[in-house]
C-alpha positions as CSV (number, residue, x, y, z in Angstrom):
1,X,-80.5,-39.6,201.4
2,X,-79.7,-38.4,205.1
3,X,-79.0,-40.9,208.1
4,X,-82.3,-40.2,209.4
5,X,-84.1,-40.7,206.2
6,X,-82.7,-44.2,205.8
7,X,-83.3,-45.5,209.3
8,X,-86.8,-44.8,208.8
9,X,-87.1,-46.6,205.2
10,X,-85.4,-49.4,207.2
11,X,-87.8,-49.2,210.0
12,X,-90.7,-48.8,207.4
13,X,-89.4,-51.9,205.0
14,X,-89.5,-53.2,208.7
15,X,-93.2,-53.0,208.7
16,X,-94.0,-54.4,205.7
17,X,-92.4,-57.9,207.2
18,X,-95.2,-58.3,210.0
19,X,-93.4,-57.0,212.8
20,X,-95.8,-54.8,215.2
21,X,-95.5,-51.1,215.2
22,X,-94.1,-51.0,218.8
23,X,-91.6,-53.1,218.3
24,X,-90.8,-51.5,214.8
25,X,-89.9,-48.0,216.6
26,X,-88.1,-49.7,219.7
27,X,-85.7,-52.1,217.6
28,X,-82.2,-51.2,217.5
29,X,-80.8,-50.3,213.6
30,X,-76.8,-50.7,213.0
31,X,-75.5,-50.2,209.3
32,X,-73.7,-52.9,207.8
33,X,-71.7,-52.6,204.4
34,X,-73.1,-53.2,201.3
35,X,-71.8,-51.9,198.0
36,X,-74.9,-51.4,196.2
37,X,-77.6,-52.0,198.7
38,X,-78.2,-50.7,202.5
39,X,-78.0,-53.6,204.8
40,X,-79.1,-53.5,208.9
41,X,-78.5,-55.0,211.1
42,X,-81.8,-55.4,213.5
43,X,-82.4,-55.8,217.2
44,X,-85.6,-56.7,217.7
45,X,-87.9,-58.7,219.8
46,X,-85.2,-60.7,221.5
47,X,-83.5,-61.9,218.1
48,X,-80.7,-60.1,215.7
49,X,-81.8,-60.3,212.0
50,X,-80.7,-58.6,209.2
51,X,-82.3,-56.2,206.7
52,X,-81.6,-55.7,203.3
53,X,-83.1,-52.8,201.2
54,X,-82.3,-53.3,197.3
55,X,-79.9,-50.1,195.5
56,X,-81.2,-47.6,193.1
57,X,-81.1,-49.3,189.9
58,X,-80.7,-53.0,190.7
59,X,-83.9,-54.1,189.2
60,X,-82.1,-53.1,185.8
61,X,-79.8,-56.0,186.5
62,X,-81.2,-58.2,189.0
63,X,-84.5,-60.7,189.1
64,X,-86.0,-60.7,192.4
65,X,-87.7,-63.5,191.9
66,X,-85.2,-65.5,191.1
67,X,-82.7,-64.3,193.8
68,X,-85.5,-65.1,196.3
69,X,-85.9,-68.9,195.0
70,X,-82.2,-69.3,195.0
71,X,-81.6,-67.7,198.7
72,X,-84.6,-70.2,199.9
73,X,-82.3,-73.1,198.0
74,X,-79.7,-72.0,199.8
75,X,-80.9,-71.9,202.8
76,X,-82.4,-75.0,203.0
77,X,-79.3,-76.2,201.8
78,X,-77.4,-75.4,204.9
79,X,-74.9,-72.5,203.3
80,X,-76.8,-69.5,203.3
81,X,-78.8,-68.3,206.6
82,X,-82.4,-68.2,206.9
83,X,-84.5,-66.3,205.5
84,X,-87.6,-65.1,207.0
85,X,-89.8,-62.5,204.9
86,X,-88.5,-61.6,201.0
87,X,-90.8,-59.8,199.0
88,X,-90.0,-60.1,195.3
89,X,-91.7,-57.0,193.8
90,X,-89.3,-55.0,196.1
91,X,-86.7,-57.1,196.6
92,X,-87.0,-56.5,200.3
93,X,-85.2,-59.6,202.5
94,X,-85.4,-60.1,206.5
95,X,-83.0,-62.7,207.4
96,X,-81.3,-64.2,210.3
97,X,-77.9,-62.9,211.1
98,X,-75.5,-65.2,212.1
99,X,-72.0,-64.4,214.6
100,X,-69.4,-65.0,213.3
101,X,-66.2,-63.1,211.6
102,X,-66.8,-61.8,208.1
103,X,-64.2,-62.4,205.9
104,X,-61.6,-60.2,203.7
105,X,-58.7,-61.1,202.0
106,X,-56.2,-60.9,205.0
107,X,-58.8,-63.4,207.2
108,X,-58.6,-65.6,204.3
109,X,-55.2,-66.2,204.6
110,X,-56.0,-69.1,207.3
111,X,-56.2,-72.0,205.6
112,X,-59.1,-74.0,207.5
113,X,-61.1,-70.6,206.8
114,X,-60.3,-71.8,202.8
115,X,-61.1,-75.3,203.6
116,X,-64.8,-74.6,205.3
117,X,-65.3,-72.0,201.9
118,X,-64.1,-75.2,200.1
119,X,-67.1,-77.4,201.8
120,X,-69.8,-75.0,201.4
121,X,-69.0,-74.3,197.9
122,X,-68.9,-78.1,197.3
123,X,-72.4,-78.6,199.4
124,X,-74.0,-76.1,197.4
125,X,-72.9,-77.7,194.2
126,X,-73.9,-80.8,195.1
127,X,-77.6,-80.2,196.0
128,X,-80.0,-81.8,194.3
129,X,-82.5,-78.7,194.2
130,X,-81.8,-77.0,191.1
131,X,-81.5,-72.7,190.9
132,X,-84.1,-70.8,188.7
133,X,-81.6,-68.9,185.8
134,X,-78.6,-69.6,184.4
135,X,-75.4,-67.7,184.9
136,X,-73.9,-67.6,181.6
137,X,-70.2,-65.8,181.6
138,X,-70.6,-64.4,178.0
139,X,-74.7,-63.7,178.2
140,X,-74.1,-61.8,180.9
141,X,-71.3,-59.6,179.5
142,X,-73.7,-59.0,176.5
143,X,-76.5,-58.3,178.7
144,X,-74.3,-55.8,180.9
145,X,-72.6,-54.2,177.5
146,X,-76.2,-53.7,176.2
147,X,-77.4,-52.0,179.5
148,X,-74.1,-49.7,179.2
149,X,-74.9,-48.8,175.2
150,X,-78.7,-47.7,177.0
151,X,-76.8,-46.0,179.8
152,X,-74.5,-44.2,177.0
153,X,-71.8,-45.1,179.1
154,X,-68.2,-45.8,177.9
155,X,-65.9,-49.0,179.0
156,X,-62.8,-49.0,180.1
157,X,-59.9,-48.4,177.0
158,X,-59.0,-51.8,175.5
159,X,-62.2,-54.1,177.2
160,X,-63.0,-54.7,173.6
161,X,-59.8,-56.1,172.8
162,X,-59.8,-58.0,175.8
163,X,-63.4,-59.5,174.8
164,X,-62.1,-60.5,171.6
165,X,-59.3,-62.6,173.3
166,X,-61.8,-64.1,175.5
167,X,-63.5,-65.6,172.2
168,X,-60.4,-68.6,173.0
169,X,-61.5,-69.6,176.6
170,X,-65.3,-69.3,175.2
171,X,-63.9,-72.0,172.8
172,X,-62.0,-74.0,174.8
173,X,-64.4,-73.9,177.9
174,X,-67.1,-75.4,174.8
175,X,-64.9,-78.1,174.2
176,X,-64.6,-78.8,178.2
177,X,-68.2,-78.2,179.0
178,X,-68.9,-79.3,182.9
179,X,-72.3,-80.9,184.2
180,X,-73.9,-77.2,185.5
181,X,-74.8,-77.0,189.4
182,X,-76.1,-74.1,191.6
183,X,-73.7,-71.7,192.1
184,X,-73.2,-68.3,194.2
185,X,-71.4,-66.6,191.0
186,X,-70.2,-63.3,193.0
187,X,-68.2,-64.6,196.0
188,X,-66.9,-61.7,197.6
189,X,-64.6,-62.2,200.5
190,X,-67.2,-60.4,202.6
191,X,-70.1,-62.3,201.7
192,X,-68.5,-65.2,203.7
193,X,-69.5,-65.6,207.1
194,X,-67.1,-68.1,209.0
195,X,-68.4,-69.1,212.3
196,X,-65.1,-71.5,213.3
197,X,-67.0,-74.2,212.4
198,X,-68.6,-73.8,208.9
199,X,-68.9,-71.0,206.5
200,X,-72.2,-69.0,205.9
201,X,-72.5,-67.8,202.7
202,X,-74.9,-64.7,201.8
203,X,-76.0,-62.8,198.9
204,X,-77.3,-64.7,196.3
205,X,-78.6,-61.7,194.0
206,X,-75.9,-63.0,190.8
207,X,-76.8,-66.7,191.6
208,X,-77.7,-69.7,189.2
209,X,-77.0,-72.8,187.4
210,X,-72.8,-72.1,186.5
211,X,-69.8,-74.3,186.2
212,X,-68.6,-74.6,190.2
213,X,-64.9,-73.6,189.1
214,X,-66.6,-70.4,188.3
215,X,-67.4,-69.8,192.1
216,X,-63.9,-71.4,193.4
217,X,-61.8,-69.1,190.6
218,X,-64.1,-65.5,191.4
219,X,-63.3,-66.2,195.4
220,X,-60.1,-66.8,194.5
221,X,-59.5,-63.2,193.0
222,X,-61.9,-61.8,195.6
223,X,-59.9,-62.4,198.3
224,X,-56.3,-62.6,196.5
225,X,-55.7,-65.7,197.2
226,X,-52.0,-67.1,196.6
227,X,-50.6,-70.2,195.0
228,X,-50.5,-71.7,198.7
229,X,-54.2,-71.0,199.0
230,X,-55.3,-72.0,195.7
231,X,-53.9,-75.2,196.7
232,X,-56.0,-75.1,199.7
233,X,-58.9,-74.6,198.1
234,X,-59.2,-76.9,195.5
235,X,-57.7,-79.8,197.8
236,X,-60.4,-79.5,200.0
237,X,-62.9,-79.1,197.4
238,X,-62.1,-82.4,196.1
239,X,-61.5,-83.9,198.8
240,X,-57.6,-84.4,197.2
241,X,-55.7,-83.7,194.3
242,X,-58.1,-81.9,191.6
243,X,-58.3,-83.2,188.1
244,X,-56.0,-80.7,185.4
245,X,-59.6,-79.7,183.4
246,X,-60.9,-78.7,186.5
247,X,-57.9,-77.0,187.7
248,X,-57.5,-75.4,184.1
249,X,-61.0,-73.7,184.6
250,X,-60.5,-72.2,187.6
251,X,-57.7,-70.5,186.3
252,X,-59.5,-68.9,183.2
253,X,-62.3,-68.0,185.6
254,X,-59.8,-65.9,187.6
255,X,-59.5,-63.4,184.7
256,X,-63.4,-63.9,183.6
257,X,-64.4,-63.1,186.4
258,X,-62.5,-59.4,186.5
259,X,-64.0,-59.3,183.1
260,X,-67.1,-59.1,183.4
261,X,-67.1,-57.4,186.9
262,X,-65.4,-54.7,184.6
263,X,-68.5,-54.0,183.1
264,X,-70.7,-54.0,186.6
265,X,-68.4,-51.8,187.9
266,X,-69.1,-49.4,184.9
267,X,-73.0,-50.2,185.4
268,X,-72.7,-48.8,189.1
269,X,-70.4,-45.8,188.3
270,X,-73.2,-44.6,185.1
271,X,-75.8,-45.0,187.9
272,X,-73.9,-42.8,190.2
273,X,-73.8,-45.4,192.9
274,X,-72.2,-43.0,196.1
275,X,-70.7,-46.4,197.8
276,X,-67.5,-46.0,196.4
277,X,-65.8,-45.1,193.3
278,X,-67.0,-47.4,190.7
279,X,-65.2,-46.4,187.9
280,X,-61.4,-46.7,189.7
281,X,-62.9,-49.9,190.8
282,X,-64.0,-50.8,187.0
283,X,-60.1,-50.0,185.6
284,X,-58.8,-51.8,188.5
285,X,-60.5,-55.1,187.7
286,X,-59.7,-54.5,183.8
287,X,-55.6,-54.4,184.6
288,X,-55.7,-57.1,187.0
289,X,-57.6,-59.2,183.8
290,X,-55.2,-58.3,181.4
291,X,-52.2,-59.3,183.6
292,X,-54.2,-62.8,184.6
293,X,-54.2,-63.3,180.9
294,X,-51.0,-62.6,180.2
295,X,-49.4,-65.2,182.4
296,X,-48.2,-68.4,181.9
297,X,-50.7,-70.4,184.3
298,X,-53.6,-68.8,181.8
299,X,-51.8,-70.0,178.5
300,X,-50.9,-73.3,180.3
301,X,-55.1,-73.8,181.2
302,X,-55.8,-73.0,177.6
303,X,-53.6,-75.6,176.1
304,X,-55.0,-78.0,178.7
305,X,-58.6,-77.4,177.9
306,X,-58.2,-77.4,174.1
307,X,-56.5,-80.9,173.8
């Protein structure tokens, strides 16, 4: 699709929220990133928002309808912005947009940046509104593996050995099980939003009931975070030293998490996704598991978990 083409399915998508013609074709459209869908920023009528306009092929992967009722959680929660027009059946949003610095690895480096990620994780988790789905670590591989055999597209060499390791942390995380709470489940760095004072987080499309380690141990890889960070993180998240099961968890989410974003990888490179290359990004994710596996902190959380 040409520039031109996609400013005016933004400014038509614009439409569809209520805004007036007029102010339609006078607003002001600046791309933002976005690995699988476009994203706008939008001038208009006196206020910034943002616009998000779903990929080709999400729907395969991705319930509107229950991305919608989680980003309205969310929102009313405090950590995510607000959201002002999401239609389900298209998975069109319009949402506020909020100043502040969007995060990458290098910005996380700051500590107090870790420690407001820390607090918003932690508000989110304790929320007493629940999310609509669960986001089950081994369901969704399955779901993503079957997608792939439909797709007649072939995983990285070795991810089936890897998945058969993974049967241990399946059985020591069931023998550890924690009290499920409403998580984001894909914190990229750059889905942060740090305004100096808190930290906004967006993109709720993966979200839903999840052990909260998984959230603290998938930023934690995200935005390759060291020892002196992971520190960081979990102290402020607990408000102090964090207890060894939950500590142990977070660990064996760090190479979960690579896991199965092995397989989405893979899922956006057999849909020809143009953002970037999918499948270098798939094998990158698969070595980085299998050398999280390997090390001693991984073993050590096993041991701990299974008593």
């Amino acid at each position: 699709m040409t520039e031109d083409a996609e400013i005016a399915q933004a400014r038509e998508a614009l439409l569809g929220t209520g805004f007036e013609p007029d102010a339609v074709r006078s607003a002001r459209l600046t791309r933002l990133g976005g690995l699988t869908n476009r994203n706008w920023r939008v001038d208009i009528d006196g206020r910034s928002l943002v616009l998000r306009i779903p990929g080709e092929g999400t729907s395969a992967y991705i319930d509107r309808a229950v991305e919608k009722h989680n980003a309205e959680v969310a929102a009313r929660a405090g950590v995510n912005t607000e959201i002002l027009s999401f239609e389900a059946a298209t998975g069109v949003m319009l949402c506020a947009y909020v100043e502040g610095a969007t995060m990458d690895a290098p910005r996380f480096k700051e500590l107090g940046s870790v420690a407001r990620a820390a607090r918003a994780f932690r508000r989110m988790h304790e929320w007493g509104e629940p999310f609509k789905t669960r986001f089950d670590l081994f369901q969704k591989m399955d779901e993503y593996l079957a997608l792939l055999r439909t797709l007649q597209a072939p995983v990285p060499e070795g991810y089936e050995a890897a998945q058969r390791e993974a049967e241990g942390v399946r059985t020591a995380l069931g023998r550890n099980p924690a009290p499920l709470a409403p998580c984001h489940c894909d914190p990229l760095a750059e889905n942060f939003l740090d305004t100096g004072t808190r930290m906004v987080i967006v993109d709720w499309e993966y979200s839903g009931m999840n052990d909260p380690m998984w959230d603290l141990g998938d930023l934690s890889v995200e935005a390759a975070f060291g020892p002196e960070q992971d520190a960081a993180l979990l102290r402020a998240y607990f408000d102090g030293p964090a207890p060894a099961a939950a500590e142990a968890r977070m660990i064996l989410y760090k190479a979960m998490c690579d896991l199965l974003w092995t397989l989405w990888g893979v899922i956006q490179h057999a849909n020809k996704n143009p953002a970037d290359d999918f499948w270098a990004y798939a094998v990158g994710r698969f070595e980085r598991c299998r050398r999280l596996m390997a090390t001693a902190d991984f073993s050590r959380a096993l041991r701990t978990l299974a008593g």
